[in-house]
C-alpha positions as CSV (number, residue, x, y, z in Angstrom):
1,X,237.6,213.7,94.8
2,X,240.4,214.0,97.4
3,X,240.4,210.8,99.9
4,X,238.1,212.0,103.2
5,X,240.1,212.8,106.2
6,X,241.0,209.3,107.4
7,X,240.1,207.7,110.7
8,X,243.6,206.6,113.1
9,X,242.7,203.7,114.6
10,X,245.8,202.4,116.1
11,X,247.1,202.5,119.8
12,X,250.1,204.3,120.4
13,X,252.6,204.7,123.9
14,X,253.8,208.2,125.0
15,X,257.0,207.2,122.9
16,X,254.8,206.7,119.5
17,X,255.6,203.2,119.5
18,X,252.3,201.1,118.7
19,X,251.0,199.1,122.0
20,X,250.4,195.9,120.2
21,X,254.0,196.0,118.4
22,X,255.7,196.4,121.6
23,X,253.9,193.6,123.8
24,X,254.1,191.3,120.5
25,X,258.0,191.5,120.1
26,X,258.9,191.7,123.5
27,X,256.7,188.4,124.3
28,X,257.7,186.5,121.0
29,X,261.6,186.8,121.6
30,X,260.6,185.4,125.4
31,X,259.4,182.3,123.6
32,X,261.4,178.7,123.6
33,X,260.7,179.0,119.3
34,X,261.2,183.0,119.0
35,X,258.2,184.3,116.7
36,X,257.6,188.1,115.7
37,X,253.4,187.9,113.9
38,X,254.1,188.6,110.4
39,X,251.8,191.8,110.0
40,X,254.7,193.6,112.1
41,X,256.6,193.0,108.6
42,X,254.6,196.1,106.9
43,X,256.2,199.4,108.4
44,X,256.7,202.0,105.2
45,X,259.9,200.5,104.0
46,X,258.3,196.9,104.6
47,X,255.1,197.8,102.5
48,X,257.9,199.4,99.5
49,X,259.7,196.1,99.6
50,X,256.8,194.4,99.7
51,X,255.7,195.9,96.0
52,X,258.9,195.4,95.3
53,X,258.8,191.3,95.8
54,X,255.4,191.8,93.7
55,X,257.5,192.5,90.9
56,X,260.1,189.7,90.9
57,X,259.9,187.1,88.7
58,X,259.6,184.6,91.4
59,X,256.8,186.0,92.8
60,X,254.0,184.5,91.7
61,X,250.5,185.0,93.4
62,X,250.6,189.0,92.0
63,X,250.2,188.3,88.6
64,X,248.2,185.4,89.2
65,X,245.8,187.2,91.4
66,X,246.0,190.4,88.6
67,X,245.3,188.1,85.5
68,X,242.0,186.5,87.7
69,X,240.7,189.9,88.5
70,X,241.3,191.6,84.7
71,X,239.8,188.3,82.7
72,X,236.4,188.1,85.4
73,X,235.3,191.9,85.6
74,X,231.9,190.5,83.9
75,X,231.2,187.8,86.6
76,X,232.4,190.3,89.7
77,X,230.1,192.8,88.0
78,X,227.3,189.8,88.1
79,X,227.8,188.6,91.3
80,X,228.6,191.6,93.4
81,X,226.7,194.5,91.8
82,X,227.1,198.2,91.9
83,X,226.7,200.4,95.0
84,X,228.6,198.2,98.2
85,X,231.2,200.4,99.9
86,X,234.4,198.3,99.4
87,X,236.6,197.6,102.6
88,X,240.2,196.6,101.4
89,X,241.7,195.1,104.6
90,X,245.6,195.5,104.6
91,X,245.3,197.4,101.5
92,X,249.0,198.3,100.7
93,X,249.5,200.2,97.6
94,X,246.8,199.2,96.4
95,X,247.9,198.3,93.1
96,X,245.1,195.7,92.1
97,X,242.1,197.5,93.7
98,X,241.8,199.6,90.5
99,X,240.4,196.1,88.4
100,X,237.8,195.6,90.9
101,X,236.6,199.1,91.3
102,X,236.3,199.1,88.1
103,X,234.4,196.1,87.5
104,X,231.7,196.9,90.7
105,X,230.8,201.0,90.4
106,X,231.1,201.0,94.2
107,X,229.6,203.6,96.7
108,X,232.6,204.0,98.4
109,X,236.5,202.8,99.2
110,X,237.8,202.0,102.5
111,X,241.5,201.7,102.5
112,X,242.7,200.0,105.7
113,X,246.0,199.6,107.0
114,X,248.4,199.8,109.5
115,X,251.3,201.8,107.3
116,X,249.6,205.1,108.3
117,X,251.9,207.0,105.2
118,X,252.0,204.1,103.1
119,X,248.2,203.8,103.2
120,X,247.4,207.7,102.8
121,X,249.7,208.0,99.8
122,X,248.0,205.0,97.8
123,X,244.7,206.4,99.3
124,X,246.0,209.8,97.0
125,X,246.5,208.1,94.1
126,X,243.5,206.2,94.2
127,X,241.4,209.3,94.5
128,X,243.1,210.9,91.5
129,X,242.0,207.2,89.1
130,X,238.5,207.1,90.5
131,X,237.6,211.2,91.0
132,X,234.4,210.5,91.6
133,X,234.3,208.0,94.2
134,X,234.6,208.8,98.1
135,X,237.7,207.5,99.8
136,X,238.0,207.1,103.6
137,X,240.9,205.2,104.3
138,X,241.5,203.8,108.0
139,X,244.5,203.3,109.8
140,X,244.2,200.6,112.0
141,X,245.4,197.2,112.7
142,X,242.8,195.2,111.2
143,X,243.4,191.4,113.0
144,X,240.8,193.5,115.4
145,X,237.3,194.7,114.9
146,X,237.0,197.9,113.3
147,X,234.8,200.9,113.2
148,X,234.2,201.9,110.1
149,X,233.7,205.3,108.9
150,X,230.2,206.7,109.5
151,X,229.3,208.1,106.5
152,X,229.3,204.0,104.9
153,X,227.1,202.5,107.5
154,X,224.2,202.0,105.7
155,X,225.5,200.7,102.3
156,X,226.3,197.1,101.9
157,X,229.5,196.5,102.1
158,X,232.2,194.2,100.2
159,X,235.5,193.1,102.0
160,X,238.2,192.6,99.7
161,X,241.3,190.8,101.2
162,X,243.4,190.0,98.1
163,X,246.7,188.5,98.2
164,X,246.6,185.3,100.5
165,X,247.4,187.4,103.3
166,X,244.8,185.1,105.3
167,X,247.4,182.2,104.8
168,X,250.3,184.5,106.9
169,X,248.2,183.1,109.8
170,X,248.0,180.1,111.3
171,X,244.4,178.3,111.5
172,X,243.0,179.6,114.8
173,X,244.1,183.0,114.0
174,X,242.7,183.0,110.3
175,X,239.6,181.9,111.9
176,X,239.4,184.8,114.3
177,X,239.9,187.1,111.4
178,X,237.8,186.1,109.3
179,X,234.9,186.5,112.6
180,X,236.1,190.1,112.9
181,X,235.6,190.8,109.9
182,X,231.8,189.6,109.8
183,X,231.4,191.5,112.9
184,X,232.7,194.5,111.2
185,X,230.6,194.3,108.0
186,X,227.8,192.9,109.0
187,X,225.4,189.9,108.1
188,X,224.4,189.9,104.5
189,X,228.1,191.6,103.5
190,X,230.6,190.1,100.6
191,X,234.1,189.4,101.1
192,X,236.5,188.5,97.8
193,X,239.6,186.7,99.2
194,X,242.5,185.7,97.6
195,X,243.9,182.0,98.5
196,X,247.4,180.6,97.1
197,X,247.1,177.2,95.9
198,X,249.3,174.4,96.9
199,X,251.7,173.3,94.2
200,X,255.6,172.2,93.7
201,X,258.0,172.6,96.3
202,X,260.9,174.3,94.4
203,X,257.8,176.7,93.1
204,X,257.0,178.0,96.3
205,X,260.6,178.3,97.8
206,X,261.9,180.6,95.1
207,X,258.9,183.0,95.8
208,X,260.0,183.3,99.6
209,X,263.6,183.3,98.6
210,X,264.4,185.2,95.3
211,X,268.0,185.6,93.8
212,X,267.8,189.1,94.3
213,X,267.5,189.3,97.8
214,X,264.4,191.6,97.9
215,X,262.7,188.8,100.3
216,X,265.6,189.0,102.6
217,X,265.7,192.5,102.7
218,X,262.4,192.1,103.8
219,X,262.9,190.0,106.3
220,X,266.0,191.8,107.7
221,X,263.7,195.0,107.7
222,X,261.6,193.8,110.8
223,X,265.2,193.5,112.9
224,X,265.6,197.1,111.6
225,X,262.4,198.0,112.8
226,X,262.9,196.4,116.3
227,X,266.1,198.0,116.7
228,X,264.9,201.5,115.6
229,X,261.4,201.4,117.7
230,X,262.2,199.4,120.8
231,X,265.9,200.8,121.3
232,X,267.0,197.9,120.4
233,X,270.7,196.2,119.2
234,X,270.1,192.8,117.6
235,X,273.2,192.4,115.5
236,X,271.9,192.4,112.2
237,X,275.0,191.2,110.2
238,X,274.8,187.8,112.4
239,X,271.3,186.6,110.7
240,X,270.6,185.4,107.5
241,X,267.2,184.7,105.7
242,X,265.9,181.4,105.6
243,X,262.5,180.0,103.7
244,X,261.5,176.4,104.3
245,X,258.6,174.3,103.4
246,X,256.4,172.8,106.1
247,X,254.6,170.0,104.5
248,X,252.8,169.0,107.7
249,X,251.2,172.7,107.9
250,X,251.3,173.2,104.0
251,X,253.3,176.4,104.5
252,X,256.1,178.1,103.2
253,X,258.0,179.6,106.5
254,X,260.3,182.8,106.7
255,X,262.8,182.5,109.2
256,X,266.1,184.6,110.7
257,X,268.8,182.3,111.7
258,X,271.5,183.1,114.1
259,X,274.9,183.0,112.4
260,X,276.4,182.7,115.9
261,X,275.6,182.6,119.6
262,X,274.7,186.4,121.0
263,X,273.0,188.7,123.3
264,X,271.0,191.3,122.6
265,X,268.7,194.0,123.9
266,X,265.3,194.9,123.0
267,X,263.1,197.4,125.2
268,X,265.3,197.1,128.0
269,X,265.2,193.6,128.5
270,X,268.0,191.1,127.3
271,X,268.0,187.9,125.1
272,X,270.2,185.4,123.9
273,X,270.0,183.2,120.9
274,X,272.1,180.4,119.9
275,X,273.7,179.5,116.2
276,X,271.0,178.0,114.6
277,X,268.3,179.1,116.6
278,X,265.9,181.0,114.6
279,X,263.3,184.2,114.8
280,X,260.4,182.9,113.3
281,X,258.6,185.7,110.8
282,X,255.9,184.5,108.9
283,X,254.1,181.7,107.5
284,X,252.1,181.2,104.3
285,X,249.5,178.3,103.9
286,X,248.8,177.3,100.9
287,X,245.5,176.0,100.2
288,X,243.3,173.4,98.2
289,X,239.4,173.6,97.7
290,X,238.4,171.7,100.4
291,X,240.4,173.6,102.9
292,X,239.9,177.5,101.7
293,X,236.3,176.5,102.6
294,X,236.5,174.8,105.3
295,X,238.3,177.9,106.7
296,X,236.1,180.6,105.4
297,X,232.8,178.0,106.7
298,X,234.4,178.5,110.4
299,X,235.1,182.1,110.1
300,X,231.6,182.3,109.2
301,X,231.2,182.8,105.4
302,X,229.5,181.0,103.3
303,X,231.6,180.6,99.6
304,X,229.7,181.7,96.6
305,X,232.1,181.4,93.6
306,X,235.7,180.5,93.1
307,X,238.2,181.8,90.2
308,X,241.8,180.6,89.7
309,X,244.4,181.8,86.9
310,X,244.8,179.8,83.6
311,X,248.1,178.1,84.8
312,X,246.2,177.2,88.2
313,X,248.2,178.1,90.8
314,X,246.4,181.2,93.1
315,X,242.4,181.5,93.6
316,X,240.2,184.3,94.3
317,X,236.7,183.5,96.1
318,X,233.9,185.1,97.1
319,X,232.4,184.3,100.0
320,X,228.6,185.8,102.1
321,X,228.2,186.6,106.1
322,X,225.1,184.3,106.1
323,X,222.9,184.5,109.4
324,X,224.2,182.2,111.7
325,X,222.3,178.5,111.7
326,X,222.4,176.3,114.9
327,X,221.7,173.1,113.1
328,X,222.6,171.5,109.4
């Protein structure tokens, strides 16, 4: 079965340039610690490097996250059950979505994203593996609430957000995600989350910074992005790619550091860096148990089961939108 015609949920100027990346770069690069939200990473060529740092050695938390949901199809098929319309948030390619389909006999799939091509072409493919199961995917920025596609809005629903993409955002921001998605699911929904576990420094470091130079080309992509959509001239050759770990925030942090003082312009309005100062790009919590559910507690989802790979480094959990309770 073909993927449905999908919904286009994003908001775009008269120029085609998305609303939200515009005010978010422009304001960022105003700040004293320059900061560009790390979902802005993920044009099309972010999301194809992004499968491409999936595949490097380095990179962990894909083949960790790919071994828990291949060796547990029996409990997902347990705990879950057959017939929930399955709502991928910042789906990607895609690539690990087949295991749990698999596993479940879902209703439906929901691919969202906010790689409009990116997300139709893995919506294509997925179509072709699973013929018989309706495919509605959504482009949309999903750190807001959602409508979901009509013809899903009476079958309970399962949110899958694999990856540890929730640890990208700080805590007051993970927490507002994890709200928007209740809101958009509903009490009584599911949502399987992947979590990265906290472990050795050097570990960690070489996943954000591999000896290719895929992560960096990554990194550099977002300049290229700025430059091409906001007429911009940030000087790309004067940056390099920098990952640190925050032990405070228990984080690995990408960062762009100026190779030199400059001036640059973005949407018509000018900046200026010095060497050393930095363009902040994304963070990446890691987590322990205590702390993945204390943060899916306040985003309001009750945990129901946990998995981890057998070398014990990445966690997958499943968590319930319980009704909300005003006391103990």
């Amino acid at each position: 079965m073909p993927p449905k015609r999908g919904l286009k949920l994003v908001d775009k100027d008269a120029s085609g340039v998305d609303t939200a990346f515009r005010s978010d770069v422009v304001n960022g690069l105003s700040q004293p610690q320059k900061a560009i939200p790390a979902r802005w990473l993920y044009d099309d060529a972010g999301s194809q490097l992004f499968e491409d740092i999936t595949q490097l050695p380095e990179y962990y938390p894909t083949r960790s996250e790919t071994e828990i949901l291949r060796d547990n199809s029996a409990s997902f098929a347990e705990l879950i059950g057959p017939g929930r319309a399955v709502i991928e948030f910042g789906s990607g390619s895609s690539v690990k979505t087949p295991l749990l389909l698999s596993a479940i006999a879902p209703s439906a799939y929901v691919p969202l994203d906010i790689a409009g091509d990116f997300l139709r072409a893995a919506a294509t493919d997925l179509a072709q593996k699973f013929p018989g199961l309706p495919v509605y995917p959504v482009e949309a920025d999903f750190m807001r609430r959602v409508e979901l596609p009509a013809e899903i809005a009476q079958m309970p629903k399962l949110g899958f957000f694999p990856g540890s993409t929730i640890g990208n955002m700080v805590a007051r921001t993970a927490v507002d995600l994890l709200r928007t998605m209740r809101e958009t699911m509903g009490v009584g929904a599911q949502l399987l989350i992947g979590m990265d576990l906290i472990k050795d420094r050097d570990v960690l470091i070489a996943a954000y910074d591999d000896a290719a130079g895929v992560t960096a080309e990554f990194n550099y992509n977002l300049l290229r992005r700025v430059n091409r959509e906001l007429d911009g001239d940030i000087p790309l050759g004067k940056f390099q790619h920098q990952a640190r770990w925050n032990d405070d925030c228990a984080r690995v942090e990408m960062h762009l550091v100026a190779g030199a003082d400059m001036t640059f312009i973005v949407d018509g309005r000018q900046f200026e860096m010095i060497a050393g100062e930095t363009i902040h790009t994304e963070n990446s919590h890691k987590f322990n148990r205590r702390t993945s559910n204390m943060l899916l507690f306040a985003g309001g989802w009750e945990p129901q089961a946990r998995w981890l790979d057998s070398a014990g480094r990445f966690s997958l959990i499943l968590a319930e939108a319980r009704p909300n309770r005003s006391a103990p």
